[in-house]
C-alpha positions as CSV (number, residue, x, y, z in Angstrom):
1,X,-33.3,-64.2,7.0
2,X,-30.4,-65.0,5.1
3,X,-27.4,-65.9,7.1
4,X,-24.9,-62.9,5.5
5,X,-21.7,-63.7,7.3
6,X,-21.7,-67.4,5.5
7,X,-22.6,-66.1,2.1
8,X,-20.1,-64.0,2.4
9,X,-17.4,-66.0,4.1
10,X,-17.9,-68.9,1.5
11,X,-17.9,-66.3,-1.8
12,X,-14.5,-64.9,-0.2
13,X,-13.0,-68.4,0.5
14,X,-13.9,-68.8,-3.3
15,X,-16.4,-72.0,-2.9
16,X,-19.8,-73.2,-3.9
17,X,-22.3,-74.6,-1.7
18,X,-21.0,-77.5,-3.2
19,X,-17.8,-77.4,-2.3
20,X,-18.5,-75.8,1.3
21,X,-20.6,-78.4,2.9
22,X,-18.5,-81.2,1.1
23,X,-15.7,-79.5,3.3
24,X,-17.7,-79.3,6.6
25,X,-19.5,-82.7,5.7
26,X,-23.1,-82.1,5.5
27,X,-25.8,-82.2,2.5
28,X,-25.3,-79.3,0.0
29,X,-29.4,-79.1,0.4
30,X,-28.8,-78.6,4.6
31,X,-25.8,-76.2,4.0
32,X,-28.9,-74.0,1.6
33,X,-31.0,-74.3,4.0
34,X,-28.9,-73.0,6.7
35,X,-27.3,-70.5,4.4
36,X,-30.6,-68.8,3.0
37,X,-32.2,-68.7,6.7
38,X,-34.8,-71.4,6.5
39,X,-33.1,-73.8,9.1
40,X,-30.6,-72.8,12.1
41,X,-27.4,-73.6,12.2
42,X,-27.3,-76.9,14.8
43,X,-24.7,-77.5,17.2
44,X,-22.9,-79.8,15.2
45,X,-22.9,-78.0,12.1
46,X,-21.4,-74.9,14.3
47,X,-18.3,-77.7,16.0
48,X,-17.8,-79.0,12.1
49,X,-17.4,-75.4,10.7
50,X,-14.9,-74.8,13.6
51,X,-12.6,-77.4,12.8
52,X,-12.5,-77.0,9.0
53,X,-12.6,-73.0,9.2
54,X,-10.4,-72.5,13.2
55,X,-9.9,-68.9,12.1
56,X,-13.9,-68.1,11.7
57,X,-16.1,-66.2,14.0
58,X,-18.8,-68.9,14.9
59,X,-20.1,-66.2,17.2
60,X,-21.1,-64.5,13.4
61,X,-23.4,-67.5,12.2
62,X,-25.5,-67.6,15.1
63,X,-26.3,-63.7,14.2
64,X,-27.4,-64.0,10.6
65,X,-27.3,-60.4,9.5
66,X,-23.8,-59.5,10.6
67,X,-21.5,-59.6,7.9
68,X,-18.2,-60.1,8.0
């Protein structure tokens, strides 16, 4: 299930997957994954999201269908 609340958090903050998991630091192919619902986000994808994004509800990527 695709995880809504990235999709839509990255399209509002104006990035590509690209640009997004250059700024967390992870593979643009793992960010996908995570993004479209084929993988989970892990523990330290969650902790690098925080401290790039401080503001953003992590509680919202764990629960794939809420938006934002």
């Amino acid at each position: 299930m695709k995880n809504i609340y990235l999709a839509s958090f990255r399209q509002e903050n104006n990035l590509t997957m690209d640009e997004m998991s250059e700024k967390i630091g992870i593979s643009k192919s793992f960010y996908e994954k995570i993004e479209s619902g084929t993988r989970q986000p892990s523990y330290n994808f969650i902790m690098k999201f925080k401290e790039v994004f401080p503001s953003a509800d992590v509680n919202c990527i764990l629960n794939p269908t809420q938006s934002v």
